[in-house]
VEXGU-281247 format. One record per residue (C-alpha): x, z, y; residue in one letter. Coordinates in steps of 0.05 Angstrom, whole numbers, plus 32768, in hexadecimal, padded with zeros to 4 digits. Layout:
<atoms>
XZYA ...
</atoms>
This chain:
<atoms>
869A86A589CCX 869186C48A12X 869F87058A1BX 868587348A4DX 869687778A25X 86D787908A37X 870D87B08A07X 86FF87FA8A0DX 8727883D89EFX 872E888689E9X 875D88AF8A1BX 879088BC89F2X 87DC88A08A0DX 87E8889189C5X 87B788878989X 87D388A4894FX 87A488B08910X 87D288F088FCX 87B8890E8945X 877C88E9895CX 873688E18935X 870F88A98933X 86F188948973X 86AA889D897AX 868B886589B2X 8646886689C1X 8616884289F7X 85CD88578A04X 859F88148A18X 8553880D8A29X 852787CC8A0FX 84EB87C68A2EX 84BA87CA89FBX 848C878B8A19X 84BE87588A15X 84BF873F89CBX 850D873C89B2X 851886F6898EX 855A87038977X 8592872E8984X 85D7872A896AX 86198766896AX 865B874B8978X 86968772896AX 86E287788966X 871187AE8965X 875987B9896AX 875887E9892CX 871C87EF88F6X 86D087FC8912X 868D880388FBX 864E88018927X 860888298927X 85C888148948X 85A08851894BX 85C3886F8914X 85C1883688E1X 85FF880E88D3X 85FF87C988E1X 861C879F88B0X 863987A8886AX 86798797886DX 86B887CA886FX 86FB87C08896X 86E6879788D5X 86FE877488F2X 872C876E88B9X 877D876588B6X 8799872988E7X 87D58721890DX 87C48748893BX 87F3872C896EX 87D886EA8972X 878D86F68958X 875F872C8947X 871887168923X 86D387248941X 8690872A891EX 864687178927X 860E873D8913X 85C4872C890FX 85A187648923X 855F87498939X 853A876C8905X 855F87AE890DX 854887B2895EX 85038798894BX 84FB87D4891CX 851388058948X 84E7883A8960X 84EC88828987X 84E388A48943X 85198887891CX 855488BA8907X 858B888188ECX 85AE889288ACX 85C788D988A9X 85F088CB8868X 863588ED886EX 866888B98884X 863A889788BAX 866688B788EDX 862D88D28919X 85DD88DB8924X 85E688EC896EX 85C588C1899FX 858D88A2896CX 8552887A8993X 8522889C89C3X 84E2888389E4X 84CB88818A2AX 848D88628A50X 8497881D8A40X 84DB88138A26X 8501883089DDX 8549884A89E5X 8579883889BBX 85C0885489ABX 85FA88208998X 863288458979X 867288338961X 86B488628938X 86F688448943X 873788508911X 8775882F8915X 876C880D88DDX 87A487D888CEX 87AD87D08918X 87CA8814892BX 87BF883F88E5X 87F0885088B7X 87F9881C8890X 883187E1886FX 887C87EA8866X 8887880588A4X 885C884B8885X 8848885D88D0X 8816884788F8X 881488298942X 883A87F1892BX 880D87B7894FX 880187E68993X 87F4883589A3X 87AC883389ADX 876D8820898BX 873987EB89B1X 86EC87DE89ADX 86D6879789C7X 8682878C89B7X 8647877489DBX 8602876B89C1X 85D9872A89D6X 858F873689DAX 856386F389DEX 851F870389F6X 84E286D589DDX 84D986C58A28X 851C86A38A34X 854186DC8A4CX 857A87018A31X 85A087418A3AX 85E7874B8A2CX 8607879A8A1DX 8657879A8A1CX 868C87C68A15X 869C87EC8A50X 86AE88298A78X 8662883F8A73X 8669884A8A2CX 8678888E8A1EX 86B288A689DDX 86C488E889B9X 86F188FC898BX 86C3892F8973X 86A0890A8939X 86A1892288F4X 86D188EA88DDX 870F891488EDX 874288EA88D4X 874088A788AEX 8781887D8896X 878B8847885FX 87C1886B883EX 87A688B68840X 875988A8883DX 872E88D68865X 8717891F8881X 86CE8926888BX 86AF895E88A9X 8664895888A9X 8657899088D2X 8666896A8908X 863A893188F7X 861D89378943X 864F893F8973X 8650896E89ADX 862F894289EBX 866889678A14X 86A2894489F0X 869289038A02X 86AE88E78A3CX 86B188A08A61X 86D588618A3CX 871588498A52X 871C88058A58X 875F87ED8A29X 879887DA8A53X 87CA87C78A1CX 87E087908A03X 87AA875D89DFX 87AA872B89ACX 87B286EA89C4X 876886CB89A1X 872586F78992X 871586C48957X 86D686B9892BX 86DA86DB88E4X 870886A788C3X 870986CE8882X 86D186F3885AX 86BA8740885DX 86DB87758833X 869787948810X 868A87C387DBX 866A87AB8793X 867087BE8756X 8659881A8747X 86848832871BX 866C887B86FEX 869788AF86DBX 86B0889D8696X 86CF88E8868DX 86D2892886A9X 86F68960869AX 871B899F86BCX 876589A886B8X 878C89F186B8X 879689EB86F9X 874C89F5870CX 874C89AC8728X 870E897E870DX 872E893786EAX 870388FA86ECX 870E88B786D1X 86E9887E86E7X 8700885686A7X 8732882186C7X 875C88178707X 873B87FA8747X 873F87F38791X 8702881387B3X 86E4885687C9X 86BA889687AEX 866E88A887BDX 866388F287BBX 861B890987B1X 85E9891387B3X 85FC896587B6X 85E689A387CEX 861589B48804X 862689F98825X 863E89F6886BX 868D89F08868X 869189E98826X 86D089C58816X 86D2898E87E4X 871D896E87D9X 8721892D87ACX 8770891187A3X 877588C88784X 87A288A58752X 87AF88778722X 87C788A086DEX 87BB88EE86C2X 8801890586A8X 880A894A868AX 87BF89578697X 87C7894C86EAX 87B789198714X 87FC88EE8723X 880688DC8767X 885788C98762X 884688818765X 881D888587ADX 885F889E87CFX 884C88B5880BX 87FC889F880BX 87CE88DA8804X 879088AF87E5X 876888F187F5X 871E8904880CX 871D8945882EX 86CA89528839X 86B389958859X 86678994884FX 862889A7887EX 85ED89D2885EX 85C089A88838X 85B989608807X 85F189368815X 861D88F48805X 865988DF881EX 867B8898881BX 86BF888B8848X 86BA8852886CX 8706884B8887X 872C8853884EX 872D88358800X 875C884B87C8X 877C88328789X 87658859874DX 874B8864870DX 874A88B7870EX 874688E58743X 874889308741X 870E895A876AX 870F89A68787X 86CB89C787A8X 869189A9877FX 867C89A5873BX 867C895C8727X 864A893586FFX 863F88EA86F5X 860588EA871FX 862A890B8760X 867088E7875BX 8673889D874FX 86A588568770X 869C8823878FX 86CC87E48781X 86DA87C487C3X 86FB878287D9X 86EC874587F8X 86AC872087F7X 86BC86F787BEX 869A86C5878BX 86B986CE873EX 86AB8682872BX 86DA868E86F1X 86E086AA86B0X 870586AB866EX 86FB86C4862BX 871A86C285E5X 871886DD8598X 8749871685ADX 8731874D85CEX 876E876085EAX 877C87258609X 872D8727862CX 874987728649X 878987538663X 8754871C8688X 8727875D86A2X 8766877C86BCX 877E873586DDX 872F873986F9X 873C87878712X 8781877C8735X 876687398757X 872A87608772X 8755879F8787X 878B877D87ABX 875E874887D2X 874B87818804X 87478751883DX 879387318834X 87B1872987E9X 87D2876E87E5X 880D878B87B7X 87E287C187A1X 87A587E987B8X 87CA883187AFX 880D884887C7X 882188478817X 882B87F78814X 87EF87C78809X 8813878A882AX 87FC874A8828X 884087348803X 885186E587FBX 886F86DF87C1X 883A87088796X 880386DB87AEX 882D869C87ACX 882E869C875EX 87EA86BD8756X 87C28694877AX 87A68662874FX 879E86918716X 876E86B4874FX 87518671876BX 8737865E8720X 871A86A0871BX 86FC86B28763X 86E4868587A6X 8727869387C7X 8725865C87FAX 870086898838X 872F86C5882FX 876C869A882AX 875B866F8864X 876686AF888AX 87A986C6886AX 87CC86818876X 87B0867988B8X 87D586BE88C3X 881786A88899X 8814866E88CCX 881D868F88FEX 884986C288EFX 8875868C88D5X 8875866C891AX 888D86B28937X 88C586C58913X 88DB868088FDX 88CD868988B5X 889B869E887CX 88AD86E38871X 88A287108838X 885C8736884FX 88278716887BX 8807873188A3X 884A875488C0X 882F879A88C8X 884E8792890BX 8893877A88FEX 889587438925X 889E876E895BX 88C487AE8935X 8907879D8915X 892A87E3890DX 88FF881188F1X 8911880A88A6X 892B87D68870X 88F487AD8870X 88F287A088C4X 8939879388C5X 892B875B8893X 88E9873F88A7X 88FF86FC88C5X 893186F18889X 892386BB8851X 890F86C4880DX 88F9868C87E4X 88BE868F87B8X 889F86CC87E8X 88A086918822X 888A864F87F1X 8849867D87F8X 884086488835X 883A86108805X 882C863087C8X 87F1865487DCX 87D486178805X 87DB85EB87CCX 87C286118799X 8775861B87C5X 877A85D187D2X 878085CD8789X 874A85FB8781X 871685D987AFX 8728859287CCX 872585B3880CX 875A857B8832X 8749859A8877X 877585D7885CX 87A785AB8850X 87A585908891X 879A85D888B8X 87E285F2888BX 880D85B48885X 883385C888C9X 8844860388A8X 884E85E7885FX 888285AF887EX 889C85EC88A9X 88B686168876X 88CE85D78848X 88FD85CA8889X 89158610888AX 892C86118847X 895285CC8853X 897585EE8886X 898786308863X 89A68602882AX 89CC85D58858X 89F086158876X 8A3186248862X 8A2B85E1882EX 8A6985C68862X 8A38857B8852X 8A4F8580880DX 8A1C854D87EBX 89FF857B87BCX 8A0385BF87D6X 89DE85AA8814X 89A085B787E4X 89B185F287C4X 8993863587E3X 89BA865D87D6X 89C486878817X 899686BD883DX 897186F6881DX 894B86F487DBX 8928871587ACX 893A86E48783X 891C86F7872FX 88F28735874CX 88E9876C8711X 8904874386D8X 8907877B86A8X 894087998697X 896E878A86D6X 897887A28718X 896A87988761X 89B08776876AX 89A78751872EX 89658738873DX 8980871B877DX 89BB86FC8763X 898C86C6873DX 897786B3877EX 899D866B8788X 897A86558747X 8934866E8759X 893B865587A5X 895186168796X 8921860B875AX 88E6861B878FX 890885F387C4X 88F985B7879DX 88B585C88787X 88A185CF87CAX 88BB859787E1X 8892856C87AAX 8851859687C2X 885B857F880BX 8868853C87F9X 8831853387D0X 88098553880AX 881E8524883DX 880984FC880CX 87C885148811X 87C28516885BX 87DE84CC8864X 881A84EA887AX 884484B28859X 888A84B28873X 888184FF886EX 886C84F58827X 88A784C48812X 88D884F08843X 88CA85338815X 88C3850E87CEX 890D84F387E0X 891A853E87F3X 890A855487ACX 892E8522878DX 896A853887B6X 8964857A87A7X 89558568874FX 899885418757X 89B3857C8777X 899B85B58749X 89B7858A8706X 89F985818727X 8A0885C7873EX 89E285EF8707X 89E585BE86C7X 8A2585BE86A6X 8A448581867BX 8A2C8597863EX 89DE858C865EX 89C985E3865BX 89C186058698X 8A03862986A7X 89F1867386AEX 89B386688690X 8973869E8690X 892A86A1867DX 8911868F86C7X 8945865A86DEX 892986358695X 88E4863386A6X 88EC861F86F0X 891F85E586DAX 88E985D286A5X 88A385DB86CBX 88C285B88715X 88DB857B86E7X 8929858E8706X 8946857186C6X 8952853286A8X 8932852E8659X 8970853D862DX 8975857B8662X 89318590865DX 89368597860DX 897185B78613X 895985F58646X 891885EF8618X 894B860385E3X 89708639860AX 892A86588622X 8912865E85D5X 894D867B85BEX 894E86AD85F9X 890986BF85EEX 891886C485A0X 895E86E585B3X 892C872085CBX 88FD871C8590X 88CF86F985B9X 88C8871685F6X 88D28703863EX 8902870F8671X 88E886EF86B6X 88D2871086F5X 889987098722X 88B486BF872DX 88BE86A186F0X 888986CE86BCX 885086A086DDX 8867866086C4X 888C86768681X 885186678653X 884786218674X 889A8611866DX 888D861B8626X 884D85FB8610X 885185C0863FX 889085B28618X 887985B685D2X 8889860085C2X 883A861B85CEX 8843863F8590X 8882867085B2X 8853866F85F2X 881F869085C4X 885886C385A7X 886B86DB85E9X 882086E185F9X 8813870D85C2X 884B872F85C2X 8830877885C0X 887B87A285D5X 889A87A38619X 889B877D8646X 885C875B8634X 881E87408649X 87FA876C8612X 881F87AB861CX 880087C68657X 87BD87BB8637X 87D687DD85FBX 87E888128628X 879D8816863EX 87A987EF8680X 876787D6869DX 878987AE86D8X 87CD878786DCX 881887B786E9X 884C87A98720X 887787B386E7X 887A87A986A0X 889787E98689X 886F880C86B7X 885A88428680X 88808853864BX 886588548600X 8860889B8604X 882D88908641X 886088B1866CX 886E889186B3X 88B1886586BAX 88D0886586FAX 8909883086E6X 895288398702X 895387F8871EX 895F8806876BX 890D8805877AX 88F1884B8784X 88AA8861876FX 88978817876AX 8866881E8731X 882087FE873FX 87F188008707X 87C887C78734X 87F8878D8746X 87DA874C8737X 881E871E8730X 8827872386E8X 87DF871386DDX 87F686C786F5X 87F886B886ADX 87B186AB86A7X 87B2866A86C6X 87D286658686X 879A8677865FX 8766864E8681X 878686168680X 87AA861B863DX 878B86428615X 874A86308637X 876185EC863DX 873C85DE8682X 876D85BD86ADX 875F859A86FDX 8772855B8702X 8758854A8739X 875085808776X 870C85A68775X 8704858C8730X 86E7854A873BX 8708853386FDX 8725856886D5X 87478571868AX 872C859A8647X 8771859A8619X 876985DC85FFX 87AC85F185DAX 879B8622859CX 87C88654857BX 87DB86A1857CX 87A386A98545X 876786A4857BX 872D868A855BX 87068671859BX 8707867285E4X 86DD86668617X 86EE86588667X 86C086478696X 86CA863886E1X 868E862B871BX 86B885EB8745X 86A185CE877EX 866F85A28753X 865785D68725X 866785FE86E9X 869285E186B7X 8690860F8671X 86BF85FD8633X 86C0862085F6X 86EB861185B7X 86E6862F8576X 870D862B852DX 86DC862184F6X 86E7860984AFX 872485DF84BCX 870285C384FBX 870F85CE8544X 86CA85CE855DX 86BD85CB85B7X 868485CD85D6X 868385BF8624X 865F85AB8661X 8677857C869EX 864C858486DBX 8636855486FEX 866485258732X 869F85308705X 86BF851286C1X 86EA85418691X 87228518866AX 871C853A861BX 8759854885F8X 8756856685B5X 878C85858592X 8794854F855EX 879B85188595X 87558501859FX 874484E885E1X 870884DE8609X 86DE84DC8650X 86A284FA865EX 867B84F9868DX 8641852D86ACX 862485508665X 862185868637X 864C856F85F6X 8670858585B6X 86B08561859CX 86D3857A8560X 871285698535X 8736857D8502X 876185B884FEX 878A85DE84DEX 87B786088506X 87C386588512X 
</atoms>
C-alpha cells in the first residue's frame, strides 16, 4: 500500500481521554458530477480507535478499528468499498442523525456542476493511548492520538483522484462525544451534535513516534450481532431503575427511540450481579462501565460506538424504561459458530450456552480475561488451555492469526512469551506497577500459549502455512525453557530439565489455596508443560520436514520424561508430593512409565474421592482432569466430578443461575452473596472468564465422542463414552470438508447412533461395546448393545 495521507492529530501536547474528547477530523471535497465514478475505496488507520462518515453516513460496520496490535511494531489499516455510497450521494442528503454518529456538520452540498462531499472522521484513544490493561492508565503506547486515510477515486475514464490526511483537514474537540474510554464507557451530549464551525481549527501533522508496519487487516472485525431485549425491570428504593438482560455478555446498550427534552440527563451504570437490591459494581474495580447521555429536544437513539461492557444488569436514572426503548447488543469478533453440543441434561446444555457466552465476550478483538473490570488483557495462559475447546466451537483461525502474529513479536522484544499479549505498552514501561516490573519474566503454561495455541488451530483446520508462519516462535520459547531449567542445575543430569526457577503462576486458583501456594506447584506444572511442548514442536517439525529439528525435540522430551520420573517419582512408583494437577499432567503428557501411570491413576481417584468427589486443580490442570481419568479407564469418576452439583464444580455456577463461565469457582456463595476469597487476589471475581469452560473439549469429544485424527478432520473418530445418566447427545462440528453431526442415544438396552461423514473424509466408529468400523462419506446408524448408567 502507498500512502500519500499523512498521520495527522489534534493540538493537544498530550492526549489524555480524562482531559481531551474525541477528535473530530473532517475534509470537504468536490466530484465533478460528469465524470462517472467506477469505484472508490476509504483507507484508514489510526493510532487510537476511529470511525469515519461520508456525508454523515458511517462507512463500515465494524467497531474498534483498527483493532488491538502491537502497536510498536504494527498498527492494522482497513479498506472500504464505497463506490456505491459516493454514487448515491446527492446535495440533499442529511447522513444519519442518530445519536452516537458523532456529527451532521458538513453533510454534501451542490454547486454548478460538481456535488460536495464531507469526509469525517472521531478519534479516541482507544487501546493505543486509552485507559486500558494492567497498567489502568492510558498513554501507555505514545501521548497522542493519529489519523492516517486517503480515499482512491477511479473514474470510468481512466483517471483517479486520491484525498489524504493532511494539514488541510480541519479537527475540533467540540463534538458531542465528550469522552469515550474502554473501561468507563461514554458521555454523550447530543446538543452538540453539530459543532461550532469556530472550534475547528487546522490538522497537525503527528510528529511522534510510529509503528514500524501500517499492515493489512490480519484479523477479523469486532461487530455487533445478536439484540438482546429486557427480561426484567423493576425500580429499587433508591429511585434507580434495575434491568436485567437475562445473562452476562460483552457488548453495548441502544437507547430509544424516546422523546427527549433538551439537557435532559439520562445515567445508565453496568454490572454483572444485583446484591441487596443495587447494582454491584465491586468486581469492575476501578472501571466505571457507565453511559452518561444528555439529550437534544426531539425522537432520539443512542448507541456508543467507543466503548463495550460486561453485563447482564444495569441500573438507569433520567428516563422511564420500557423494552421497546432500552435493548443490547452482544459484540465480538466476526466469528463463525461451526460447533455445537447438546445432551439429555439440561444443565449440562446451560453450562455449553455459558461456554458459548464467555467465548463470544472475551474474543473482543484479542482473547481477553474478561469483558468487565479495568483489565481485558489478552492473557496467555487463559487462551492457551481454551483454545481448542473455542476452535471446535467457532472459526478461530483469522482472529488468532492476528494474536500470534502479535505474541511473535512481542516474544522477539522482550526475549520471552510473557503473560498478556498485546503488552498494553510494557515493553517499553517497567516501573509503573507489579505487573511492568514482571513483564519480561517467565511463566510456564501462560508462555506454552506459543505452541499451544498454534497447535491447537492447526489442529482445528490443517492450515500448515500457520505452522510454518509460528514455528520460529514455537522452537523459540521451547529453547527458552531449556535454558531456564539448565540454570542453577550446576549440569546435574537430571535437574538440567527441571524448571524449576523464574516466576510462575504455577496451579492458578486451585480452590482452596493461596497465591503462594499456587506458585509453589510451579516445578511440577513447568516441567510437565516443558515436555509437552517439546513433543508439540517435534511433531511440528515433523510436519514442516524439519527432521533433525523433529528428532532433536522428541529426544528433548524424552530427556525431560526421564527427568520428571527421577526427580518427582519416588521408589515406591507415586508421585512424591502428589496433587490433583501434577496427576493429570503426569498422566495426559505420557511422563510415566505404566506401573506409574496406574499408580497416580490411583492417587488422583482417591484424592478426588478423598473430597467426595470434587476437584482441586487450577486454571492449568481443571482442563485436562476429565480426560486423565476417562482415557485411563475411570470415565465413570470423570462423569462424577462432572456432575458433581457443590463447589467447586462445573454445575455449581449454573446452579447458581450462571449464564456464562466464572474466573472462579466459588465466585458466589450459596446464599447468592459475592465471595471475595482471602487468597492474596483482590476483587478478582469475573462472572465471564472462559478458562474453566476448557472442559468442553471434553464433552465433544467424550461425551460427544467426535475426536480429529487427522488435522482439519480429514479423518476423524466417533467413540462416544456414555455415563452420568445422560440419555443422548448430540455434537456437531462444520470442518473444513463439511458438517459432521453425531448423535447417540440409550434405548431399550441398545446404544443406538446415528451420524453423517461429509464428503472427502472417513470417520473410524467405535462403539462402546468394542465394535469397530470405517465409513466413508454417508448418512448412517450403528447400534449395540447396552446396558450401562
Amino acid at each position: 500500500m502507498e500512502w500519500t495521507g499523512k498521520w495527522i492529530t489534534g493540538p493537544a501536547q498530550v492526549d489524555d481521554d480524562e482531559k481531551v474528547p474525541p477528535y473530530l477530523f473532517r475534509k470537504k471535497i468536490e466530484i465533478k458530477r460528469e465524470k462517472e465514478i467506477a469505484r472508490a475505496t476509504l483507507y484508514a488507520s489510526a493510532l487510537g480507535v476511529y470511525t469515519f462518515r461520508i456525508n454523515g453516513n458511517r462507512v463500515g460496520d465494524r467497531y474498534f478499528a483498527p483493532g488491538y496490535t502491537e502497536y510498536f511494531y504494527r498498527v492494522q489499516y482497513q479498506e472500504y468499498p464505497v463506490t456505491e455510497m459516493l454514487k448515491e450521494m446527492s446535495g440533499s442528503q442529511t447522513g444519519d442523525r442518530e445519536a452516537g454518529a458523532g456529527t451532521t456538520e458538513g453533510n454534501a452540498g451542490e454547486t454548478d456542476g460538481t456535488c460536495a462531499i464531507s469526509l469525517t472522521a472521531e478519534l479516541t484513544g482507544g487501546w493505543y493511548a486509552g485507559r486500558v490493561g494492567l497498567a489502568v492508565r492510558g498513554n501507555q503506547y505514545g501521548p497522542k492520538r493519529a489519523l492516517l486515510a486517503q480515499l482512491l477515486i477511479e473514474y470510468a475514464d481512466g483517471t483517479k483522484e486520491i484525498i489524504g490526511t493532511d494539514t488541510s483537514w480541519q479537527v475540533t474537540t467540540d463534538g458531542p462525544r465528550r469522552k469515550a474510554c474502554f473501561f468507563d464507557g461514554e458521555i454523550y451530549d447530543a446538543r452538540q451534535a453539530d459543532p461550532n464551525a469556530a472550534t475547528y481549527t487546522p490538522a497537525r501533522l503527528y510528529e511522534g513516534e510510529l509503528p514500524e508496519q501500517v499492515v493489512p487487516d490480519v484479523g477479523v472485525p469486532v461487530k455487533v450481532h445478536e439484540k438482546v431485549k429486557p427480561k426484567r425491570i423493576w425500580k429499587n428504593a433508591a429511585g434507580e431503575t434495575l434491568v436485567d438482560f437475562g445473562r452476562n455478555m460483552a457488548g453495548i446498550l441502544e437507547i430509544g427511540p424516546i422523546d427527549g427534552k433538551a439537557g435532559q440527563r439520562i445515567v445508565i451504570r453496568h454490572g454483572e450481579l444485583v446484591q441487596n437490591d443495587e447494582l454491584y459494581t465491586g468486581n469492575l474495580r476501578t472501571a466505571k462501565q457507565t453511559l452518561d447521555y444528555a439529550c437534544r429536544d426531539g425522537i432520539q437513539t443512542y448507541r456508543p460506538e467507543f466503548t463495550y461492557m460486561g453485563f447482564q444488569y444495569v441500573a438507569v436514572t433520567g428516563m422511564e424504561v420500557t423494552e421497546e426503548n432500552l435493548a443490547a447488543w452482544d459484540i465480538y469478533s466476526d466469528m463463525e459458530q461451526i460447533g455445537d453440543f447438546s445432551c439429555s441434561d439440561e444443565r449440562l446444555n446451560q453450562f455449553q450456552k455459558n461456554i458459548q457466552t464467555s467465548l463470544k465476550a472475551n474474543f473482543v478483538d484479542i482473547p481477553t480475561d474478561c469483558p468487565q473490570r479495568d483489565e481485558r488483557c489478552g492473557w496467555t495462559g487463559d487462551i492457551a488451555l481454551f483454545a481448542p475447546t473455542a476452535a471446535f466451537n467457532m472459526d478461530i483461525a483469522g482472529f488468532m492469526n492476528k494474536w500470534l502474529g502479535d505474541l511473535a513479536l512481542v516474544q522477539e522484544a522482550v526475549g520471552v512469551v510473557p503473560s498478556i499479549v498485546p503488552s498494553n505498552g510494557f515493553i517499553r514501561d517497567r516501573k509503573s506497577n507489579f505487573w511492568a516490573k514482571i513483564y519480561d519474566k517467565d511463566d510456564a503454561v501462560w508462555g506454552d500459549a506459543a505452541v499451544l495455541v498454534t497447535w491447537a488451530v492447526f489442529q482445528s483446520n490443517g492450515d500448515v502455512s500457520l505452522l510454518d508462519r509460528q514455528y520460529d516462535s514455537m522452537k523459540a520459547w521451547v529453547e527458552y525453557e531449556r535454558t531456564m531449567a539448565e540454570k542453577g542445575a550446576l549440569g546435574n543430569r537430571y535437574k538440567k530439565y527441571i524448571w524449576n526457577r523464574g516466576f510462575h503462576l504455577g496451579d492458578w486458583l486451585a480452590p482452596g489455596e493461596n497465591v503462594a501456594q499456587w506458585m509453589v506447584k510451579a516445578k511440577w506444572t513447568s516441567t510437565a508443560y516443558f515436555a509437552n511442548s517439546a513433543r508439540i514442536l517435534s511433531q511440528t517439525a515433523e510436519i514442516l520436514g524439519k527432521e533433525e529439528d523433529a528428532k532433536a525435540y522428541e529426544d528433548l522430551y524424552q530427556k525431560i520424561r526421564e527427568a520428571f520420573i527421577h526427580c518427582f517419582v519416588g521408589k515406591d512408583g507415586h508421585i512424591t508430593n502428589g496433587f490433583q494437577s501434577v496427576y493429570v499432567l503426569a498422566l495426559q503428557f505420557g511422563l510415566l512409565e505404566k506401573e506409574q501411570e496406574k499408580l497416580a491413576l490411583e492417587d488422583l481417584v482417591a484424592d478426588i474421592r478423598s473430597r467426595d468427589n470434587h476437584l482441586a486443580t487450577g486454571f492449568v490442570g481443571t482442563d485436562k482432569l476429565p480426560f486423565a481419568l476417562s482415557d485411563h479407564g475411570r470415565a465413570d469418576v470423570a462423569y462424577d466430578l462432572l456432575m458433581q452439583e457443590t463447589c467447586p464444580s462445573w454445575l455449581y455456577p449454573v446452579l447458581c443461575g450462571a449464564t456464562s463461565t466464572w474466573e472462579r469457582w466459588d465466585a458466589l456463595k450459596p446464599d447468592g452473596t459475592i465471595n471475595n476469597a482471602d487468597d492474596g487476589t483482590v476483587d478478582m471475581v469475573s462472572f465471564n472468564h472462559y478458562a474453566y469452560g476448557a472442559v468442553g473439549n471434553w464433552l465433544y469429544t467424550r461425551v460427544g465422542g467426535l475426536q480429529m485424527t487427522e488435522p482439519g478432520y480429514r479423518k476423524f473418530r466417533l467413540a462416544p463414552i456414555p455415563g452420568g445418566g445422560l440419555t443422548w447427545a448430540k455434537v456437531s462440528h462444520i470442518c473444513p470438508y463439511g458438517k459432521i453431526e453425531s448423535r447417540w442415544e440409550i434405548r431399550d438396552g441398545k446404544l443406538v447412533m446415528d451420524f453423517t461423514v461429509p464428503e472427502n473424509t472417513s470417520a473410524d466408529v467405535c462403539l462402546p461395546d468394542g465394535t469397530r468400523g470405517t465409513y466413508e462419506p454417508g448418512s448412517y446408524s450403528v447400534e449395540c448393545a447396552y446396558e450401562g448408567k
